[in-house]
Backbone of each chain as ProteinMPNN parsed JSONL, in Angstrom:
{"seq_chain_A": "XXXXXXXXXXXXXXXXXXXXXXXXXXXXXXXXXXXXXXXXXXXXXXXXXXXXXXXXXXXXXXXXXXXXXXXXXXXXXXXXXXXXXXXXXXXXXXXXXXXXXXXXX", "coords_chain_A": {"N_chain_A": [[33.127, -166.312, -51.526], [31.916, -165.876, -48.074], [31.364, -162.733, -46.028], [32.9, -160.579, -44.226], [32.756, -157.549, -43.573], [33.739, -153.864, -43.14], [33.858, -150.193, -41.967], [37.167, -148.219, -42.793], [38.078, -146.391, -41.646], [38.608, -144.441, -38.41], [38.383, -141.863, -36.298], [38.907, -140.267, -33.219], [38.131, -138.084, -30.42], [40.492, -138.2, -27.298], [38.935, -139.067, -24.78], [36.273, -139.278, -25.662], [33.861, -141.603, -27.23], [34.108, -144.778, -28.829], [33.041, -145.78, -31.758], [32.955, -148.907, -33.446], [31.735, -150.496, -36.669], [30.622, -153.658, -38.241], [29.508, -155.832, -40.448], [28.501, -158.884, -41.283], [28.258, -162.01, -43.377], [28.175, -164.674, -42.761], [25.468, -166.452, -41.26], [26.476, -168.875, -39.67], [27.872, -168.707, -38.15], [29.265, -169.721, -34.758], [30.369, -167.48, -33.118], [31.252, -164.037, -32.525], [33.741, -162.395, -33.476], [35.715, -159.758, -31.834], [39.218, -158.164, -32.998], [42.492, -157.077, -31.998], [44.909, -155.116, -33.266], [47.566, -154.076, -32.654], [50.729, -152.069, -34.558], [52.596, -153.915, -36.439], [52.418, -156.655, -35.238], [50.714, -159.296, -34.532], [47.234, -160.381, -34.223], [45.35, -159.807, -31.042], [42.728, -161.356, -29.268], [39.913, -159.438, -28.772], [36.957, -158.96, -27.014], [34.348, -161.333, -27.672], [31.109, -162.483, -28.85], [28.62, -164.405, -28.393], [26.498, -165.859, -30.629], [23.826, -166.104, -30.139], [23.283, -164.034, -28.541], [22.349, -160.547, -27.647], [23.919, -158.247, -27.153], [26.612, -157.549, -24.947], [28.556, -156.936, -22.257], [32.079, -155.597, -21.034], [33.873, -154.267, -19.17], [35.478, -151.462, -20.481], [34.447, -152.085, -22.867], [31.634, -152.546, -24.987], [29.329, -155.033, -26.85], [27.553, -154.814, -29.447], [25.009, -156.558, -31.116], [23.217, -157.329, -33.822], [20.966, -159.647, -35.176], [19.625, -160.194, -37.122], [20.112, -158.065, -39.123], [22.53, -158.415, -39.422], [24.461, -157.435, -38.485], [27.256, -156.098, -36.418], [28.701, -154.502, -33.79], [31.256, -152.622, -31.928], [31.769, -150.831, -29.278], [34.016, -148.514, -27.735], [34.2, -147.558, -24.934], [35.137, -144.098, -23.124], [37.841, -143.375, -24.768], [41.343, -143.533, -24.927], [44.606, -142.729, -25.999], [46.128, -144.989, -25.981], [43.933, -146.892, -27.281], [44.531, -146.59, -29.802], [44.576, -148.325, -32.758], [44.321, -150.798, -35.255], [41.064, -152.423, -35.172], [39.626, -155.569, -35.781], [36.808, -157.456, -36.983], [35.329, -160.214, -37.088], [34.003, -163.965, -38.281], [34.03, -167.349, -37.407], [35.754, -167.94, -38.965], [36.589, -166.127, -41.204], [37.843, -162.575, -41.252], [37.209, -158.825, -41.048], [38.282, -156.054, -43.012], [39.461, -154.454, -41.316], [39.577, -151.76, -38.864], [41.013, -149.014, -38.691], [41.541, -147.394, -35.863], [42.061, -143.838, -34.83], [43.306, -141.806, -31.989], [43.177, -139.14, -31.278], [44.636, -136.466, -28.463]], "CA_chain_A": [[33.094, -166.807, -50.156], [31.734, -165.417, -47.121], [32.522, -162.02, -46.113], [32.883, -159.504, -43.569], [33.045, -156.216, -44.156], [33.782, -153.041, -41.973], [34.89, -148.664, -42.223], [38.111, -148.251, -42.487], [39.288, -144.814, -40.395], [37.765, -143.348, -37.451], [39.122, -140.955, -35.788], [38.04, -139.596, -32.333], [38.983, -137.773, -29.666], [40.54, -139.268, -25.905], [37.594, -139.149, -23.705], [35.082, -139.751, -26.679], [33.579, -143.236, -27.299], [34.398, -144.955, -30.356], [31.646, -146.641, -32.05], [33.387, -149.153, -34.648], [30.371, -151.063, -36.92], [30.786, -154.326, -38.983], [28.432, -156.487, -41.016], [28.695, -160.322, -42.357], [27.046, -162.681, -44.407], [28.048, -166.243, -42.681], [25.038, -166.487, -40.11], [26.244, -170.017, -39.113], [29.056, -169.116, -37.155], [28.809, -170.03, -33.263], [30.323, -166.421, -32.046], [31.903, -163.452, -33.529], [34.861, -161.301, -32.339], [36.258, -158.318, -31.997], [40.269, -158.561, -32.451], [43.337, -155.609, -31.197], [45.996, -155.249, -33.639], [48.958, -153.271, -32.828], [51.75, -152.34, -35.328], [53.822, -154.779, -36.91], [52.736, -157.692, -34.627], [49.726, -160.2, -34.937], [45.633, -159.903, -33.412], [44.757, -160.409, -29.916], [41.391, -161.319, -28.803], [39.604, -158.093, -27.139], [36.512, -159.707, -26.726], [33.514, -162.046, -28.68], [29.746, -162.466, -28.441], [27.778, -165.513, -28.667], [25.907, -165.388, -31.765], [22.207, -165.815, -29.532], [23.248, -162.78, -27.419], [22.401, -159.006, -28.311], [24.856, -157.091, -25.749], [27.775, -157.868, -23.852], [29.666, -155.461, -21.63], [33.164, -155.931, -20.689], [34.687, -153.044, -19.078], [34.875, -150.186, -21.554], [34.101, -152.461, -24.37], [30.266, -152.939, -25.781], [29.665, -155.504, -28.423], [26.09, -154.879, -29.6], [24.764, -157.952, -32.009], [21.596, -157.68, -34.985], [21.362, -160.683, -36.069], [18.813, -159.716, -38.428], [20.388, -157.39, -40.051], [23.994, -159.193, -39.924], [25.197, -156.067, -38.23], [28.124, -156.072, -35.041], [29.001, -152.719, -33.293], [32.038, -152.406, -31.15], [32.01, -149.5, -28.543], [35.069, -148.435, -26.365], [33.982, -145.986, -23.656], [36.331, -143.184, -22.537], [38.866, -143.987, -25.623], [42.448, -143.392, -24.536], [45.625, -143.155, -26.693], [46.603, -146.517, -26.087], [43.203, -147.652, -27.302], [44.996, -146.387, -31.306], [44.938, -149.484, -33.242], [43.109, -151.62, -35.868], [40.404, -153.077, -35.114], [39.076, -156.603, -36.882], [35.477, -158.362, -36.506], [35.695, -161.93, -37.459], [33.274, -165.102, -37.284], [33.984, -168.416, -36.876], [37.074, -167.932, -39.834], [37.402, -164.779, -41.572], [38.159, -161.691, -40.688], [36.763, -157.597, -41.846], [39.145, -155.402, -43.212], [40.258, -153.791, -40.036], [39.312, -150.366, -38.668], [41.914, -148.22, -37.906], [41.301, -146.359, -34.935], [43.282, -142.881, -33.872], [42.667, -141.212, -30.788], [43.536, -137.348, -30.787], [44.9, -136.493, -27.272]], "C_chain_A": [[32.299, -165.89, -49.262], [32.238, -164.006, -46.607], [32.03, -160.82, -44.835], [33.557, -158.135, -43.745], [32.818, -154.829, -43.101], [34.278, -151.493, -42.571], [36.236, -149.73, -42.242], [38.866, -147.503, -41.507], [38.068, -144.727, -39.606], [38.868, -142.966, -36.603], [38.693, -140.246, -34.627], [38.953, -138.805, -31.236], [39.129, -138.446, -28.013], [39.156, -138.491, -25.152], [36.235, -139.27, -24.305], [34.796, -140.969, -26.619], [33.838, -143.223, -28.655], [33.378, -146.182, -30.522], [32.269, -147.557, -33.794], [31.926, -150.413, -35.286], [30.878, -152.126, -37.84], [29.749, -155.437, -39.506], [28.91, -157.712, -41.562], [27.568, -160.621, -42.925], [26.742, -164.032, -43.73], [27.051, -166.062, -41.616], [25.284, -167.745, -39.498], [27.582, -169.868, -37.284], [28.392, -168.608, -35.583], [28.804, -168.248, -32.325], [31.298, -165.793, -33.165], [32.315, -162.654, -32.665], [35.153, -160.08, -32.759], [38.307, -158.82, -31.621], [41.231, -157.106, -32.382], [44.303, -156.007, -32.562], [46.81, -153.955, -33.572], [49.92, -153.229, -34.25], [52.499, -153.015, -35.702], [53.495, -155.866, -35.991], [51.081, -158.301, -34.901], [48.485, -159.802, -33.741], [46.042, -160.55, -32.105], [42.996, -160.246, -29.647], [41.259, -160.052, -27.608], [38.613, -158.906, -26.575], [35.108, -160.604, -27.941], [32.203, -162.136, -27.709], [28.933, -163.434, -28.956], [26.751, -165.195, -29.546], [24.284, -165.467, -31.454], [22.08, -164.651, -28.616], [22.915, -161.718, -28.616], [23.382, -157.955, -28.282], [25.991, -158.336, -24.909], [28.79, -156.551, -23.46], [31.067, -156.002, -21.25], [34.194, -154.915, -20.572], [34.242, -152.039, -19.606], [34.28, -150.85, -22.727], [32.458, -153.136, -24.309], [30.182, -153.356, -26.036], [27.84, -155.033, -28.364], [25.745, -155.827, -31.298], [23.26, -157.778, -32.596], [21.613, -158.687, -35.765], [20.514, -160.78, -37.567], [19.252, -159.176, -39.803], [22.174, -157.695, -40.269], [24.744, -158.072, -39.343], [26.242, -156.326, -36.142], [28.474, -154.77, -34.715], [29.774, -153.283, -31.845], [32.301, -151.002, -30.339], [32.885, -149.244, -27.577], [34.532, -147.015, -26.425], [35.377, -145.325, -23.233], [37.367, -143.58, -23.503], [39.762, -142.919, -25.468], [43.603, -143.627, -26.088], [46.14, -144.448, -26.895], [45.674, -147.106, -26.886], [43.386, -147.699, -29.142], [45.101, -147.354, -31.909], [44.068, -149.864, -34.671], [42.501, -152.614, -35.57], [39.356, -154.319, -36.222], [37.671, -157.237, -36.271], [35.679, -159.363, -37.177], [34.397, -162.736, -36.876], [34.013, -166.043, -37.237], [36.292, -168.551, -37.469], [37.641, -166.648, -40.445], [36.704, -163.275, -40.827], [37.408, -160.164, -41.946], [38.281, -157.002, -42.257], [40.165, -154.698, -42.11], [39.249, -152.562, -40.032], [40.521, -149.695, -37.789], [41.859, -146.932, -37.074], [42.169, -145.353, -34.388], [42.548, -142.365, -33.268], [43.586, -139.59, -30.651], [43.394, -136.848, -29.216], [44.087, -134.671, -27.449]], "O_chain_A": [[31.946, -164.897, -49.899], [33.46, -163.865, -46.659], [30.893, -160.369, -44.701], [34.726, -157.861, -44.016], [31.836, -154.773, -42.361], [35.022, -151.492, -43.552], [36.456, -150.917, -42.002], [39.846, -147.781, -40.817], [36.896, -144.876, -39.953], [39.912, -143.544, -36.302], [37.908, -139.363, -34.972], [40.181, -138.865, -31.174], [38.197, -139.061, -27.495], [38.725, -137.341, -25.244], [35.211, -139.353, -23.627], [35.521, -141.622, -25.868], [33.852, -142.288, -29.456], [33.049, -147.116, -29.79], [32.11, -147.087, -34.92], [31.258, -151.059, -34.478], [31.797, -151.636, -38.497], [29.107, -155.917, -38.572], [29.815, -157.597, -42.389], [26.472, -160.075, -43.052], [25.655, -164.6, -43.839], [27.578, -165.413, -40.713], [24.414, -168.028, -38.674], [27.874, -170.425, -36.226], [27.581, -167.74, -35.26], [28.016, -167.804, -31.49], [31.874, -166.317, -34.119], [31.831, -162.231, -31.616], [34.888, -159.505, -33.815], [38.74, -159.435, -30.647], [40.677, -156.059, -32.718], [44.404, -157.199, -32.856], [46.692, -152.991, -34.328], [49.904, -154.207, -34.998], [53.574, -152.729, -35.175], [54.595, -156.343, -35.712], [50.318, -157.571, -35.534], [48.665, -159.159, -32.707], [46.805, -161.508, -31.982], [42.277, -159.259, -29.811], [41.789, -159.736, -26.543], [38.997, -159.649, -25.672], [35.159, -160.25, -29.12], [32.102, -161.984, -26.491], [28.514, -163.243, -30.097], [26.056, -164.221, -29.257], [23.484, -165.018, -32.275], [21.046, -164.322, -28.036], [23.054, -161.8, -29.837], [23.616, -157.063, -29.097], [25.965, -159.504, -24.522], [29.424, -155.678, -24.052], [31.016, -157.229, -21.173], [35.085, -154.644, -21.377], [33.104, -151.584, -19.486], [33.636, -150.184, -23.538], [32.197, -154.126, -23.626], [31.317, -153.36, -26.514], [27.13, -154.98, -27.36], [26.304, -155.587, -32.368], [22.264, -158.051, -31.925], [22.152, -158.72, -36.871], [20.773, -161.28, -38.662], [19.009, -159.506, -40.964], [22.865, -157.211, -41.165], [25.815, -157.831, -39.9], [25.75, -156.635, -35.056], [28.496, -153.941, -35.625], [29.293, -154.011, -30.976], [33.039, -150.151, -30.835], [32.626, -149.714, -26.469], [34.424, -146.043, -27.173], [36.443, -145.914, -23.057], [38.056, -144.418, -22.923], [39.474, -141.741, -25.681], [43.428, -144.456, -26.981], [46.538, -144.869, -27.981], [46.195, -148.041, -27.494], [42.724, -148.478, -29.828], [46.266, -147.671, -31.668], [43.173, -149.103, -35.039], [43.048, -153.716, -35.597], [38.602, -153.996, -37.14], [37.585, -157.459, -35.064], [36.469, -159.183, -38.103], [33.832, -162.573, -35.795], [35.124, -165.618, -36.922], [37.346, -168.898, -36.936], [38.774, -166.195, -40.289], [35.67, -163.007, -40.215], [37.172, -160.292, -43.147], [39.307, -157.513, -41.808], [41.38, -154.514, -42.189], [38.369, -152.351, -40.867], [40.823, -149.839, -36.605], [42.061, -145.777, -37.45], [43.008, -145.705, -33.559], [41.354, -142.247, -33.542], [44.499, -139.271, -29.89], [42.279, -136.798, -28.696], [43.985, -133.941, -26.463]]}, "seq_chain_B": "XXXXXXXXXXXXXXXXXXXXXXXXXXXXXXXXXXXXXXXXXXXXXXXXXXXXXXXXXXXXXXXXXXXXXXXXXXXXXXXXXXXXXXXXXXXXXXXXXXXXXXXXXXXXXXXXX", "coords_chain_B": {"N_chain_B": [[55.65, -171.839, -21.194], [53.023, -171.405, -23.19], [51.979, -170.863, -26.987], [52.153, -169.594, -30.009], [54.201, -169.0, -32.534], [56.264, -167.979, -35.473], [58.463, -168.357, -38.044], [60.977, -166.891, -40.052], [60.846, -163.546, -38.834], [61.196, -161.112, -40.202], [61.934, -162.253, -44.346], [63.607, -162.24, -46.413], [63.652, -162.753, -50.156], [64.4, -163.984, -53.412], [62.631, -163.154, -56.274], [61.263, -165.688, -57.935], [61.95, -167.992, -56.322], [61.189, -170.803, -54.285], [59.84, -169.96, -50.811], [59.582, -171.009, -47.332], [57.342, -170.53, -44.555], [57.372, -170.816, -41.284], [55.481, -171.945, -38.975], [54.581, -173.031, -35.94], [52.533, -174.028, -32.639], [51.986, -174.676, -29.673], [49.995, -174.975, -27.962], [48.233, -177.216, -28.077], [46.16, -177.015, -30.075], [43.486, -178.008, -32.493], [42.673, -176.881, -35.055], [44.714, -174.64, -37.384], [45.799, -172.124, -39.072], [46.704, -169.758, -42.244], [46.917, -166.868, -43.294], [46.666, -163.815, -45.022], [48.303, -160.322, -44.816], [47.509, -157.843, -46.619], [47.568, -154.076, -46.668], [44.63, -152.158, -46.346], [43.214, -154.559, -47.025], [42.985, -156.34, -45.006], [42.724, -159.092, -43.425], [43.272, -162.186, -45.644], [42.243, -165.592, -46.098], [44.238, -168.206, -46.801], [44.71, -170.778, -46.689], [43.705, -173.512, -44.195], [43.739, -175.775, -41.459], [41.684, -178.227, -39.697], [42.765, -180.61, -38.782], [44.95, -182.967, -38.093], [47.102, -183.953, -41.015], [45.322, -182.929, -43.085], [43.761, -180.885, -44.786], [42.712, -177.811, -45.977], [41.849, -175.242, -49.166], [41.91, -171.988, -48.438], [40.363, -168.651, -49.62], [42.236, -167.477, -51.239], [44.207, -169.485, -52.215], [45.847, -170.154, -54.34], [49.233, -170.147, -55.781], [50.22, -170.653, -53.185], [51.158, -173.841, -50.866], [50.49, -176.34, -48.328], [51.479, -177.867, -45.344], [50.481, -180.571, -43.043], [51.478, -181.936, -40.949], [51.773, -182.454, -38.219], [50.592, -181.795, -35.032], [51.482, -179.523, -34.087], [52.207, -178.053, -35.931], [52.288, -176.563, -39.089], [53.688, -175.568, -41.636], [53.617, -173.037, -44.006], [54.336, -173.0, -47.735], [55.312, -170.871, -49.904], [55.002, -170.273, -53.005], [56.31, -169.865, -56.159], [54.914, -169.395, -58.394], [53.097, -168.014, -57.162], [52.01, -164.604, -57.716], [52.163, -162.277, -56.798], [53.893, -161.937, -54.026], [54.638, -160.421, -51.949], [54.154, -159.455, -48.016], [52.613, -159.699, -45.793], [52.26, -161.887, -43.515], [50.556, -164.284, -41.221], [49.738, -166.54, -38.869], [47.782, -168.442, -37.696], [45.863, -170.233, -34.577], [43.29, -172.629, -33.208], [40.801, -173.866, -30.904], [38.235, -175.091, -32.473], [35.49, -172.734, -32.444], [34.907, -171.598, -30.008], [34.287, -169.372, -27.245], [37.006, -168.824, -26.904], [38.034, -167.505, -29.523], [40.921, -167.031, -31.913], [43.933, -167.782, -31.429], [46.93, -165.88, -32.106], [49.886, -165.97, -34.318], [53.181, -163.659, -34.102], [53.661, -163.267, -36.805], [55.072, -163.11, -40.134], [57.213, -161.261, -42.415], [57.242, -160.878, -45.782], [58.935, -160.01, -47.58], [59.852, -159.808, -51.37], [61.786, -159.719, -53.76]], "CA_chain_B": [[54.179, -170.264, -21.88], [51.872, -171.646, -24.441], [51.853, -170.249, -27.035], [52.252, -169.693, -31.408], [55.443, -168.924, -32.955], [56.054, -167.772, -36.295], [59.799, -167.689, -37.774], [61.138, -165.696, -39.232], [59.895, -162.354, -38.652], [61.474, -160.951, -41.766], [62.299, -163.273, -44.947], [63.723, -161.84, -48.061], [63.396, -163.684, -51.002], [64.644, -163.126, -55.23], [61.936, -163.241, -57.356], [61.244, -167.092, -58.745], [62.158, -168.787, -55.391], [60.381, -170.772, -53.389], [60.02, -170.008, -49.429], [58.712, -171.836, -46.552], [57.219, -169.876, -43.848], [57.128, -171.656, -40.335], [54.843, -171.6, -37.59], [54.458, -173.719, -34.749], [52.032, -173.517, -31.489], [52.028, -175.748, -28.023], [48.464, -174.845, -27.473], [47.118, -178.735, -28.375], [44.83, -176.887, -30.577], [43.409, -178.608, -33.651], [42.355, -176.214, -35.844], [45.443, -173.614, -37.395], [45.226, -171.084, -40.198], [47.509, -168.901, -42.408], [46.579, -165.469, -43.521], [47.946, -162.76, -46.17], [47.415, -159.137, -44.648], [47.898, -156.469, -47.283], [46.999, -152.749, -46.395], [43.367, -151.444, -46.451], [42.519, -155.644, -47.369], [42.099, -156.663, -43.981], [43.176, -160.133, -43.645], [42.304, -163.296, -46.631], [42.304, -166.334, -45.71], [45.065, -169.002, -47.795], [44.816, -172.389, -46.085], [43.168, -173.813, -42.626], [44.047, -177.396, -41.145], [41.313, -178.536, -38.87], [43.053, -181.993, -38.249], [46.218, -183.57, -38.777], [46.664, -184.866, -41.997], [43.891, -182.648, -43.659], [43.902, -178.733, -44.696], [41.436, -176.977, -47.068], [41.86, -174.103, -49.327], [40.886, -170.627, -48.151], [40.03, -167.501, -50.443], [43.383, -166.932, -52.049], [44.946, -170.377, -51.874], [46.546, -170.216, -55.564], [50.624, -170.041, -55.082], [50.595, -171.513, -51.972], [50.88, -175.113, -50.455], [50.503, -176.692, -46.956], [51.424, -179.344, -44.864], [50.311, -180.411, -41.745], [52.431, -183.371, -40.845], [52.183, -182.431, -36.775], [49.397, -180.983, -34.666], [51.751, -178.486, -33.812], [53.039, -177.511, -37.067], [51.61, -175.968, -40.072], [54.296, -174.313, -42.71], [53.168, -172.808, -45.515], [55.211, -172.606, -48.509], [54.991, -169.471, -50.93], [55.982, -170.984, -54.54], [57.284, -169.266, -57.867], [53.344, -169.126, -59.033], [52.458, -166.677, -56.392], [52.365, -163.63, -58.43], [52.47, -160.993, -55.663], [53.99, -162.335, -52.763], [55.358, -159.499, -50.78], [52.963, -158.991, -47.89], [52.641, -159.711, -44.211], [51.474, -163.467, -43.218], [49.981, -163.968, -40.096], [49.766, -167.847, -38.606], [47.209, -168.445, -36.336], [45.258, -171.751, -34.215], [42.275, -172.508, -32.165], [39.713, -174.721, -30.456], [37.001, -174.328, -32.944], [33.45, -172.57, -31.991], [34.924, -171.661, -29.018], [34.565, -167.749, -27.569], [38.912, -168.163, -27.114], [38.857, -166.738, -30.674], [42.169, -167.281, -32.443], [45.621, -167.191, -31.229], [48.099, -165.256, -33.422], [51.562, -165.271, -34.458], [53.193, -162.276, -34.729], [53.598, -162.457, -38.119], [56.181, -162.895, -40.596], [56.561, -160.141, -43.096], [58.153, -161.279, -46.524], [59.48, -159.3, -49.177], [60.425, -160.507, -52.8], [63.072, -158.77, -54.773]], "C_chain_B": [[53.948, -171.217, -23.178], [51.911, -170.337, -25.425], [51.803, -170.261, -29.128], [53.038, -169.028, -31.923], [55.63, -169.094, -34.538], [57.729, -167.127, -36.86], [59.788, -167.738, -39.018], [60.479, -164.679, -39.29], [59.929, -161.222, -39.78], [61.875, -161.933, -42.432], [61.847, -161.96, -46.057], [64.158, -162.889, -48.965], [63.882, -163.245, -52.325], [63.29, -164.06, -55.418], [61.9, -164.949, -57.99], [61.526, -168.306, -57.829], [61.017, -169.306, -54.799], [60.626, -170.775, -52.071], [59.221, -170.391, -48.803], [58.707, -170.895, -45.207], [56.7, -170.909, -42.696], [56.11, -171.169, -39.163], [54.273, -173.112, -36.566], [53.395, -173.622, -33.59], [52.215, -174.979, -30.304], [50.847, -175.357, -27.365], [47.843, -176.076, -27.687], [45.798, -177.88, -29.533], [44.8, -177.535, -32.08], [43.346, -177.914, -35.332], [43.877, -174.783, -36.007], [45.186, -173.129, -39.01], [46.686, -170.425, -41.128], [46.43, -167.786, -43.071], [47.515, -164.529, -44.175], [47.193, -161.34, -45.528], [48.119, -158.312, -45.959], [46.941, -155.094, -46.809], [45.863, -152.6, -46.561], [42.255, -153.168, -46.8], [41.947, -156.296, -46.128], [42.87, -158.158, -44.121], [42.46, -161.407, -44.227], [43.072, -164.543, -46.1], [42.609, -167.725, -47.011], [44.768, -170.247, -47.27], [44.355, -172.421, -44.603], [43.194, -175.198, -42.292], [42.833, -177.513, -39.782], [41.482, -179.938, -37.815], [44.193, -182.506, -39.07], [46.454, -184.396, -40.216], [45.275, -184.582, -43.134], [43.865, -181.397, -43.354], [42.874, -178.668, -45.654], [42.046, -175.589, -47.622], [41.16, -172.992, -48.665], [40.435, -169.756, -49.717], [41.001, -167.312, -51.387], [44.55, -168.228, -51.871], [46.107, -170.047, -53.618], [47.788, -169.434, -55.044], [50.948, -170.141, -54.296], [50.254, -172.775, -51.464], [51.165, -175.171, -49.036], [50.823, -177.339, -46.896], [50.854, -179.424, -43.811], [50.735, -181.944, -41.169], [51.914, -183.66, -39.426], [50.613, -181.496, -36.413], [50.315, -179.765, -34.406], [52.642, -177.257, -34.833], [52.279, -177.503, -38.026], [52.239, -175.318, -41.261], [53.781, -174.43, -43.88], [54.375, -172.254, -46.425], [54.447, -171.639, -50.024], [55.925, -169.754, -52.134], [56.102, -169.899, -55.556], [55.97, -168.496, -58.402], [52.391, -167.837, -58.609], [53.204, -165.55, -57.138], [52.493, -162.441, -57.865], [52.745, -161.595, -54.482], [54.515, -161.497, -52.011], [54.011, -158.754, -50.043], [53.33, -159.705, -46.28], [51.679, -160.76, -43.832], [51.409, -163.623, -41.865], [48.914, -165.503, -40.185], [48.739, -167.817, -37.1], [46.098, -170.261, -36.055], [44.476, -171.166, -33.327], [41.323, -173.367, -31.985], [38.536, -174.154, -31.153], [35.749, -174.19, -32.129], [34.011, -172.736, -30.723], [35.008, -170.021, -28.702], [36.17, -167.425, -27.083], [39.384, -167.504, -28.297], [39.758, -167.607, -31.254], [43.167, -167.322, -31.82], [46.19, -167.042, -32.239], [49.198, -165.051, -33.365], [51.803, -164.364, -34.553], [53.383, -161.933, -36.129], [55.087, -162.485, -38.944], [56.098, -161.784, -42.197], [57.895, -160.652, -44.569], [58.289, -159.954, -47.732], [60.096, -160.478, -50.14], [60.85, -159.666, -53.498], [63.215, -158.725, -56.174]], "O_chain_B": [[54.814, -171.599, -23.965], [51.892, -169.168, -25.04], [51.231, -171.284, -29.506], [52.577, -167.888, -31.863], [55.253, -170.157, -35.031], [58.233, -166.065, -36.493], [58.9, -168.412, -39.541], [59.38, -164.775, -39.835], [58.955, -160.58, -40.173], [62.302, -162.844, -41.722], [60.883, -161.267, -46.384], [64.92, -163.793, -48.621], [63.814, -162.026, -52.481], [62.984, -165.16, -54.959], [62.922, -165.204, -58.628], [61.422, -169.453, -58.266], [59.98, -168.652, -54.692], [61.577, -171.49, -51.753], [58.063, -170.349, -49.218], [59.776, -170.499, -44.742], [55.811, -171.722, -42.951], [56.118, -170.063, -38.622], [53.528, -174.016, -36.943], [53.333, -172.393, -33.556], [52.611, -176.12, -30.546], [50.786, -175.448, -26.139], [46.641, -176.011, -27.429], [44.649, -178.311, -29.623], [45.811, -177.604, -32.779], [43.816, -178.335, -36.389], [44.115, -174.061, -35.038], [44.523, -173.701, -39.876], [47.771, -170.665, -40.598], [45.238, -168.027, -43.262], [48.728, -164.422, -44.0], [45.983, -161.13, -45.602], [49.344, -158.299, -46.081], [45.725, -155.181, -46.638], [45.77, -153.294, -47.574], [41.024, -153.159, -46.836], [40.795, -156.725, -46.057], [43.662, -158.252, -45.059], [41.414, -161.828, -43.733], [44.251, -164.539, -45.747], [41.786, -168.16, -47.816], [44.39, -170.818, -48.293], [44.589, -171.469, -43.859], [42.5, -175.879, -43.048], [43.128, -176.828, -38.804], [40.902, -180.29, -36.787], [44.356, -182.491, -40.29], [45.905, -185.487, -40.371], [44.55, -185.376, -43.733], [43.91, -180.827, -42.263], [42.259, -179.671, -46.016], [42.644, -174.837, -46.854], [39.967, -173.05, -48.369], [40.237, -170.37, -50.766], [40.595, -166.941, -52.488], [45.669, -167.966, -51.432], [47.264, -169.662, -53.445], [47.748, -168.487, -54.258], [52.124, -169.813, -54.142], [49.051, -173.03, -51.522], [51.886, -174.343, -48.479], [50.898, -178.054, -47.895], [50.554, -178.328, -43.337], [49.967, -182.904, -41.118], [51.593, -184.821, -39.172], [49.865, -180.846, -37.143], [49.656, -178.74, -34.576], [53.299, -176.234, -34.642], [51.438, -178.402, -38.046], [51.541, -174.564, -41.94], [53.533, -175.398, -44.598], [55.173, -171.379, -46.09], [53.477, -171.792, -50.766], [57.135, -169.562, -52.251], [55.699, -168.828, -55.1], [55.936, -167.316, -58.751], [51.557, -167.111, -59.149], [54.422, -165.418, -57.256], [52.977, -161.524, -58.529], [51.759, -161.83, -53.783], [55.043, -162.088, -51.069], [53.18, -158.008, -50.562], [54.436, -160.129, -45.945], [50.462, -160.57, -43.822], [52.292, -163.046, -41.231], [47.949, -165.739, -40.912], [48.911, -167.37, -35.967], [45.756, -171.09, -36.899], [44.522, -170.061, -32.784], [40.842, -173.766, -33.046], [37.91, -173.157, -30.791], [35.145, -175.009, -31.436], [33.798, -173.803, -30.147], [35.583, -169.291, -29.51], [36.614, -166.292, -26.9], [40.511, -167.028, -28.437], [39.563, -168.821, -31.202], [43.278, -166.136, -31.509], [46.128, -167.788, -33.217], [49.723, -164.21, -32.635], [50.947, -163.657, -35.085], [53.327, -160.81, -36.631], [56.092, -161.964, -38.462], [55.083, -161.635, -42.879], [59.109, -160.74, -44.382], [57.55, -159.292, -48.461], [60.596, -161.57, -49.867], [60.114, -158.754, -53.875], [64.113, -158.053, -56.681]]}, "name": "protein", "num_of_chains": 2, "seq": "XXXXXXXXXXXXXXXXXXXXXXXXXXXXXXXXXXXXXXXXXXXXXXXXXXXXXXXXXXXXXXXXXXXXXXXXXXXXXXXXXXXXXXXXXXXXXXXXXXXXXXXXXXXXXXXXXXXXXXXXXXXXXXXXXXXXXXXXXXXXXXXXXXXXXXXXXXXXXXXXXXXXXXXXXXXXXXXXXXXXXXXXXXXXXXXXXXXXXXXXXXXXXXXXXXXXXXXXXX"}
């Protein structure tokens, strides 16, 4: 099938940026996300990027989009303790492995 | 509140049973999903209903069946065949090709004994 694929750890420190990177294969899908998962409870949408865009800003969060090279890059500015989680890229249906992000205070 | 609902949140099970894992939403959306997370896998994709009356295998459908009787209902049942079923399922719906993403249950987390 189809597949997205992503790191697994990064590790940074609070007031660093975190630069998480993920790559697919499906180029059909309309838009591709970035999702939050907390411990023990199910994804929330952070945010997604129309699959004709390059860039989208939204707050602290980046998405930067190659469609060429099948490549997504998620950047949270100023990354905070709270911001500790795994992070998933997803298109239309499936999902990357996660990236599990810690933030060293 | 709108929303997607996923019961229960634990479910223990013996070995050779079969269990039915529920999820529900009140979002009108057409399109709902289930999902197996295991550790470092990231989440695979078992079954997806884009319309009442009509599901599709995902990636790892083998030992599991669907229904989709209701737009707002989706349970998947985890049969005898499934040879590793202890693992953390994760029910989700959505207006396809839309940038709302997914909505997600929280997740029911089964063990088998």
């Amino acid at each position: 099938g189809e597949d997205v694929e992503q790191s697994l750890f990064l590790s940074v420190r609070e007031g660093d940026s975190s630069v998480i990177n993920c790559t697919y294969t499906d180029s059909s899908s309309t838009y591709l996300y970035w999702y939050k998962q907390e411990p023990g409870a199910g994804l929330q949408l952070l945010t997604y990027i129309f699959s004709n865009m390059d860039m989208k800003q939204d707050q602290r969060l980046t998405v930067l989009l190659n469609k060429k090279d099948k490549h997504l890059s998620l950047r949270i500015a100023d990354t905070q303790t709270g911001d500790s989680a795994i992070y998933f890229c997803a298109d239309d249906m499936r999902f990357g492995a996660g990236t599990r992000l810690t933030v060293k205070p | 509140d709108g929303g997607i609902t996923q019961s229960p949140k634990y479910l223990f099970r013996k070995e050779g049973q079969n269990v039915t894992l529920s999820c529900e939403q009140n979002l009108n959306h057409d399109a709902m999903y289930w999902y197996r997370q295991d550790p470092g896998q990231g989440l695979r994709l078992i079954y997806y209903s884009q319309i009442v009356n009509d599901f599709q295998k995902g990636d790892i459908a083998e030992g599991y069946s669907v229904s989709r009787e209701k737009k707002e209902s989706f349970p998947l049942t985890v049969t005898s065949a499934q040879k590793n079923p202890t693992a953390f399922y994760l029910c989700a719906s959505s207006i396809e090709k839309t940038p709302r993403g997914a909505f997600f249950g929280q997740g029911t987390r089964l063990t088998v004994v």
